[in-house]
C-alpha distance (Angstrom), angle and dihedral (degrees) to the residues before:
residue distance angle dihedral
X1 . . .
X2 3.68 . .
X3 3.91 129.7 .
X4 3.98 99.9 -76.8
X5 3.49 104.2 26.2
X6 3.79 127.2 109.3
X7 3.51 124.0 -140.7
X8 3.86 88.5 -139.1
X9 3.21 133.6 108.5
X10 3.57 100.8 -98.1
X11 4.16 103.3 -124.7
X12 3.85 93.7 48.7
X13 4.26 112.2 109.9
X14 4.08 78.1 -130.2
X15 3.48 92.3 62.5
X16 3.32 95.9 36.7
X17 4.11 92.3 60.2
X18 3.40 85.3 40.5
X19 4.12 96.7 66.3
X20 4.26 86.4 35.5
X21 3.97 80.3 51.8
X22 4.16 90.2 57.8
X23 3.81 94.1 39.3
X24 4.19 92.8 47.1
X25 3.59 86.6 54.9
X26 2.95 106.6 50.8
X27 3.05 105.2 31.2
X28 3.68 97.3 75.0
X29 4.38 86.7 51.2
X30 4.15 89.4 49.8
X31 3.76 87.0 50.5
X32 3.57 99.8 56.7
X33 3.80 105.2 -88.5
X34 3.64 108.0 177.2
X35 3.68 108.0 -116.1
X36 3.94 144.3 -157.2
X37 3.31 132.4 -164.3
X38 4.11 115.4 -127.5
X39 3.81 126.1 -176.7
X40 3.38 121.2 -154.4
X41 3.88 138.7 171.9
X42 3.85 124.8 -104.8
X43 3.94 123.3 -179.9
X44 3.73 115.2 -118.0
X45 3.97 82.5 -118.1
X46 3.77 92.6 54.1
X47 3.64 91.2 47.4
X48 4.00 101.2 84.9
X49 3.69 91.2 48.0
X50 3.75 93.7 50.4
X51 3.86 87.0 45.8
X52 3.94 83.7 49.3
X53 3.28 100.4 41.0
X54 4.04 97.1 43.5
X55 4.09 84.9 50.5
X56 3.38 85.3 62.1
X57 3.54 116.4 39.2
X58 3.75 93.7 26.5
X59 3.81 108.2 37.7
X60 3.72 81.8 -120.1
X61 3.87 100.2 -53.8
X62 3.66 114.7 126.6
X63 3.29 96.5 -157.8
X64 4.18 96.3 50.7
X65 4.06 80.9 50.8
X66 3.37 98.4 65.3
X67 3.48 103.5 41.4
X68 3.65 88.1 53.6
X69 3.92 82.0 49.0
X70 3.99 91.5 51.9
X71 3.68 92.1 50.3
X72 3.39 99.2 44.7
X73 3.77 90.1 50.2
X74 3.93 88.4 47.5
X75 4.33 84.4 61.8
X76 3.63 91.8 52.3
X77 3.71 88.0 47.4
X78 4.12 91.0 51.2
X79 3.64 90.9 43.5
X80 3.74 94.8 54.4
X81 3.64 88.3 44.1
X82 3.98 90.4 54.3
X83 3.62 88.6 49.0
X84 3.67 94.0 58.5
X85 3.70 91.2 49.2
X86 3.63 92.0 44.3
X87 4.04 85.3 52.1
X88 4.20 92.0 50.5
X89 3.78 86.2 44.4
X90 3.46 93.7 53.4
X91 3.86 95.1 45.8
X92 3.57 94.8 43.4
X93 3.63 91.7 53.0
X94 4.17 92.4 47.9
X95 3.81 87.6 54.8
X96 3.69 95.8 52.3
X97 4.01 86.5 48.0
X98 3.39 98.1 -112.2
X99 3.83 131.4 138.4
X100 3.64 149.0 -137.8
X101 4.05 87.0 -107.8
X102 3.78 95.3 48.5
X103 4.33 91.4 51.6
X104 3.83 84.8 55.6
X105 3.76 99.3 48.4
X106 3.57 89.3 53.3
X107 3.73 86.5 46.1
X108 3.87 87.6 54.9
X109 3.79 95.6 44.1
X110 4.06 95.8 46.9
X111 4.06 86.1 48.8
X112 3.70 98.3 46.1
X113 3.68 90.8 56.4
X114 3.69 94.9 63.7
């Protein structure tokens, strides 16, 4: 396989992401993205999984790997962050007496008046 090309079947949605995942990073680097150079440390038994891993999610480029890295981790972050809100929501609303049923009714009411 050659720099740019998925190993995907070309009409699956992971394939498709995939190819948007090459052109969104680099994109940004063919466009004139500023650019620094950071070393960091890998142990020689991480370094066939990074190889692996940066084959797959960045066609090879280091660089396209761990941006895809960084934003991924930046979704975990936001989901754990919504699940913590979720969890307050969810206590606050048991304290004031109120139930699942009554947050979707007012759900439904504040939508139907759009």
């Amino acid at each position: 396989m050659r720099f740019g090309e998925s190993s995907l079947p070309p009409t699956s949605s992971a394939a498709t992401a995939h190819s948007g995942l090459h052109l969104r990073c680099n994109a940004g680097t063919l466009a004139g993205m500023s650019t620094k150079t950071i070393g960091f440390a890998v142990s020689e038994e991480d370094e066939p999984r990074l190889e692996r891993l940066t084959q797959r999610f960045g066609h090879g480029n280091r660089s396209a790997f761990l941006r895809e890295a960084m934003h991924q981790m930046e979704v975990v972050d936001r989901a754990g962050r919504l699940a913590e809100l979720q969890a307050y929501g969810v206590e606050r609303s048991a304290a004031a007496g109120l139930t699942h049923e009554d947050a979707v009714e007012v759900v439904r009411r504040a939508l139907s008046r759009r």
